[in-house]
C-alpha positions as CSV (number, residue, x, y, z in Angstrom):
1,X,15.5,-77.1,-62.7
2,X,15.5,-80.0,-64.8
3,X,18.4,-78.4,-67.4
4,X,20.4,-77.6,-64.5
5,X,20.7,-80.8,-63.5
6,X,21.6,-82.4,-66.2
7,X,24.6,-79.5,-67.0
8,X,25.6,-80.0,-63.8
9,X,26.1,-83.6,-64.6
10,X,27.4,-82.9,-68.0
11,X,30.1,-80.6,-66.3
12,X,31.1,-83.7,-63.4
13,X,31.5,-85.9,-66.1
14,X,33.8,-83.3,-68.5
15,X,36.2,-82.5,-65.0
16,X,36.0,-86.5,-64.4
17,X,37.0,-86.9,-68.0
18,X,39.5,-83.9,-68.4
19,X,41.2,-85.8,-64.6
20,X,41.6,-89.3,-66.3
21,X,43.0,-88.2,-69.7
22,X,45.6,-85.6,-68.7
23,X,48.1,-87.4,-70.2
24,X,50.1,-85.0,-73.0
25,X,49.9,-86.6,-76.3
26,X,51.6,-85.8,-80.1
27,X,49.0,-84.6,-83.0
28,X,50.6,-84.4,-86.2
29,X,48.6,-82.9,-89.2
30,X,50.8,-82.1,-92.4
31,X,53.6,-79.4,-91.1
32,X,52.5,-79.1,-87.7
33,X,53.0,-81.3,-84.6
34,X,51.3,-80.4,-81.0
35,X,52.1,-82.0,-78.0
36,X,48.9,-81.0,-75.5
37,X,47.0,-83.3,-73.1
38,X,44.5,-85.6,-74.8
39,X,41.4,-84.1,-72.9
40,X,42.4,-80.8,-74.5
41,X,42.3,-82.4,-78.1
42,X,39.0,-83.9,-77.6
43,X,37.4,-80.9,-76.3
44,X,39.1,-79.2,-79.6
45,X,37.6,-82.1,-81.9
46,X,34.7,-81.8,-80.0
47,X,33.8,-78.2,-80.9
48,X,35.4,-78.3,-84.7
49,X,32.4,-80.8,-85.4
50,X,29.7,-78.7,-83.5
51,X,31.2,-75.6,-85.3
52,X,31.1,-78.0,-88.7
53,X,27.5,-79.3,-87.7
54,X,25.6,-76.0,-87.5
55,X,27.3,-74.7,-90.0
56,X,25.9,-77.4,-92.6
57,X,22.1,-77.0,-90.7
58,X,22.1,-73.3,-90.6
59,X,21.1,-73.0,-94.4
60,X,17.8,-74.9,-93.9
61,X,17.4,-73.4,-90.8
62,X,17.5,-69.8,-92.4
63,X,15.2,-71.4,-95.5
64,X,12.6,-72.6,-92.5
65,X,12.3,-69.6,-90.9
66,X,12.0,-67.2,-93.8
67,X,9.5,-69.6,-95.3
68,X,7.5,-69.4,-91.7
69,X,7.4,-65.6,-91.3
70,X,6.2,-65.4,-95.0
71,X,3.4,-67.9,-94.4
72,X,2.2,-65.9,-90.8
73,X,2.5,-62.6,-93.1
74,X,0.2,-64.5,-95.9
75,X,-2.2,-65.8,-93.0
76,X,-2.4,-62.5,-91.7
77,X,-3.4,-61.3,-94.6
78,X,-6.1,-63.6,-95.4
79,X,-7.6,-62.9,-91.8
80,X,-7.1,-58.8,-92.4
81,X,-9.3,-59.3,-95.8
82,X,-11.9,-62.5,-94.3
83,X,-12.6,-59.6,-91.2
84,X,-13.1,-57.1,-93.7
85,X,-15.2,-58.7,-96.2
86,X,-17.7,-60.2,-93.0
87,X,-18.0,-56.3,-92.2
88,X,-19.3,-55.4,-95.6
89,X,-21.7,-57.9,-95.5
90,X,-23.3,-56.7,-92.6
């Protein structure tokens, strides 16, 4: 209920924002010029950097979790032969 809530929120604020900055503005990079309302550039700016931000965490990410399932395969291991080795004993 909680996360609801605050997307909610999060979406109010984007329309409120989106509203007040409608206004069409000129981007000009190199060769190409855009004229398209400023709320439409930030939301494009916006995602480029999530995009660019996982991108650059997704390595260690990957690294993390392969190092995880090999360490639950190891511990399973060690339980497998500690259970086994407690039966012969008996």
């Amino acid at each position: 209920m909680f996360s609801l809530i605050i997307t909610l929120v999060f979406i109010i604020f984007a329309i409120v924002f989106a509203v007040q900055n409608s206004d069409v503005v000129d981007v000009q990079f190199f060769f190409w010029k855009l004229s398209w309302p400023l709320a439409f550039i930030v939301l494009i700016f916006f995602a480029l950097g999530l995009a660019i931000g996982l991108l650059a965490v997704l390595p260690t990410v990957v690294r993390k979790h392969r190092k995880l399932a090999h360490e639950r395969k190891m511990r399973e291991s060690l339980e497998k032969n500690h259970i086994n080795s407690n039966e012969e004993d008996v």
